[in-house]
C-alpha positions as CSV (number, residue, x, y, z in Angstrom):
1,X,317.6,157.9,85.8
2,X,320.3,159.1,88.4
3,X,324.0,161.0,87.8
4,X,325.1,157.7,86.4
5,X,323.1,157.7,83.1
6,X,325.5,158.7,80.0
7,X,322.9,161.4,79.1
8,X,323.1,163.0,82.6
9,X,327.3,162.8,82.2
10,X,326.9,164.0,78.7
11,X,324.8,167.2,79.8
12,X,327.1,167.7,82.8
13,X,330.5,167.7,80.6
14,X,328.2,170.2,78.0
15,X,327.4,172.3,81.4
16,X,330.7,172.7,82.7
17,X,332.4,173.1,78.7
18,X,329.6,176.8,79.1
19,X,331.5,178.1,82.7
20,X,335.1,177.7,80.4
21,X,336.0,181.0,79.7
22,X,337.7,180.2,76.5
23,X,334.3,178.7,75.6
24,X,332.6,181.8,76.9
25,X,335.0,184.1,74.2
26,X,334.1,181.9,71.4
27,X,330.7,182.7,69.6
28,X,331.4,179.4,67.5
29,X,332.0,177.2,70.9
30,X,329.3,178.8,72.7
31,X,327.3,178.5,69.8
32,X,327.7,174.5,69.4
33,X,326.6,173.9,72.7
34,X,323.4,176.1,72.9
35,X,319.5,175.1,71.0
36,X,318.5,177.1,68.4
37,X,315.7,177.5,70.6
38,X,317.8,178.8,73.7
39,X,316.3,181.0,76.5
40,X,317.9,182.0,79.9
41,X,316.3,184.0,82.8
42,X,319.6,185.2,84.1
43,X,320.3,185.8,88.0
44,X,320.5,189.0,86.9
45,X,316.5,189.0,86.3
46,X,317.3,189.6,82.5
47,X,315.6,187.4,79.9
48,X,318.1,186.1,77.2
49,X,317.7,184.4,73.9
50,X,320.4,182.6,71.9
51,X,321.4,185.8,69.6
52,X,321.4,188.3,72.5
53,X,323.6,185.3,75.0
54,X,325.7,184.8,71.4
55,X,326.4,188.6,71.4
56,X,326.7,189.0,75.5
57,X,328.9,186.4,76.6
58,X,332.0,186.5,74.4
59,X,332.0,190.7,75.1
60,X,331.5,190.4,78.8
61,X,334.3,187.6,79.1
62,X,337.6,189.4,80.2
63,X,340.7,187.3,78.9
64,X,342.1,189.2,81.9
65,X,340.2,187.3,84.4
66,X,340.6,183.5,82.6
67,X,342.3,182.7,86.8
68,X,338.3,183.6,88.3
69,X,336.6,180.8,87.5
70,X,332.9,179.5,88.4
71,X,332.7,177.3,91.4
72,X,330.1,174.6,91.2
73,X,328.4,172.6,93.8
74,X,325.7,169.7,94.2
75,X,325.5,169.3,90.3
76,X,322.6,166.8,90.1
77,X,320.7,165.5,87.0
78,X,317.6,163.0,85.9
79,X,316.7,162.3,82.7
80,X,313.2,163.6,82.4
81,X,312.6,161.7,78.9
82,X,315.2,160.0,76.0
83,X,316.3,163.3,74.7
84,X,315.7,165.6,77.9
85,X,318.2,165.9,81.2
86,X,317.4,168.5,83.3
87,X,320.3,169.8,85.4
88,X,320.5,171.8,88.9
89,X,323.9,173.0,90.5
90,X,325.1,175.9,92.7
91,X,327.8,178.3,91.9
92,X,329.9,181.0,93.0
93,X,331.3,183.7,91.0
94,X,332.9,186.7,92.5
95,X,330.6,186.7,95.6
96,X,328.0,186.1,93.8
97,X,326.2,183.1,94.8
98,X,323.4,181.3,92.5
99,X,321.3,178.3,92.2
100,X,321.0,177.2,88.7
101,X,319.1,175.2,86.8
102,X,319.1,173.9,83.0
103,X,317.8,171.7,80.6
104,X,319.2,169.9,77.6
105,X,318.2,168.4,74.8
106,X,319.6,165.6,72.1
107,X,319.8,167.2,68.7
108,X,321.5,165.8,65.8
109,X,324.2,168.2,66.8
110,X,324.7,166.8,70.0
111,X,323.3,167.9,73.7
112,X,322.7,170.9,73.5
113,X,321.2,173.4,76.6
114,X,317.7,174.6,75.9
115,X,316.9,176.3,78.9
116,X,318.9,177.9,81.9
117,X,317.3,179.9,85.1
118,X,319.8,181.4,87.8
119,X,318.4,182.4,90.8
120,X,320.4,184.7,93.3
121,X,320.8,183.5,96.7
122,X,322.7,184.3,100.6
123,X,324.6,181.8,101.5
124,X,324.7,183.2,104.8
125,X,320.9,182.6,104.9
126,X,321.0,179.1,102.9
């Protein structure tokens, strides 16, 4: 399946609703949108489950900087089964550039993410 498949959109729209800030603050939005069964490997080189990314991300977003937002790039999805889209984009935050990469599932909830990886990169060597 290619960018044009409903799933992909639908897991794009849930991707870019995480990079919101206001969705960021919000343990309750945040929460909707991530799998019970959650896990990042952060750019940072950090592992993260859902509880520790509930309790991180609405402390470490600064109302003050709701004007920095993430840039995203080359946002690309395939559906790897019915329920499963698997996602990879670039962004730039601050500086800081990363490649990413996510997966989401269907859930009676809605698509939720399942599993994120950020990887660090130069973009003066890229």
């Amino acid at each position: 399946m290619t960018e044009h498949d409903s799933a992909v959109r639908a897991a794009i729209e849930g991707e870019l609703r995480l990079l919101d800030p206001d969705v960021r603050r919000s343990p309750e939005l945040l929460g909707a949108l991530l799998h019970p069964e959650f896990h990042e490997f952060g750019s940072s080189g950090r592992r993260w489950d859902r509880a520790s990314t509930l309790a991180r991300l609405p402390a470490d977003t600064d109302p003050s900087e709701s004007d920095r937002y993430v840039v995203t790039s080359e946002i690309r999805g395939a559906r790897l089964a019915p329920d499963v889209v698997h996602l990879t984009f670039d962004t730039v935050y601050g500086g800081s550039h990363a490649h990413r990469s996510s997966l989401w599932r269907r859930t009676r909830d809605g698509w939720q993410m399942y599993f994120h990886q950020g990887t660090p990169f130069n973009a003066a060597q890229a």
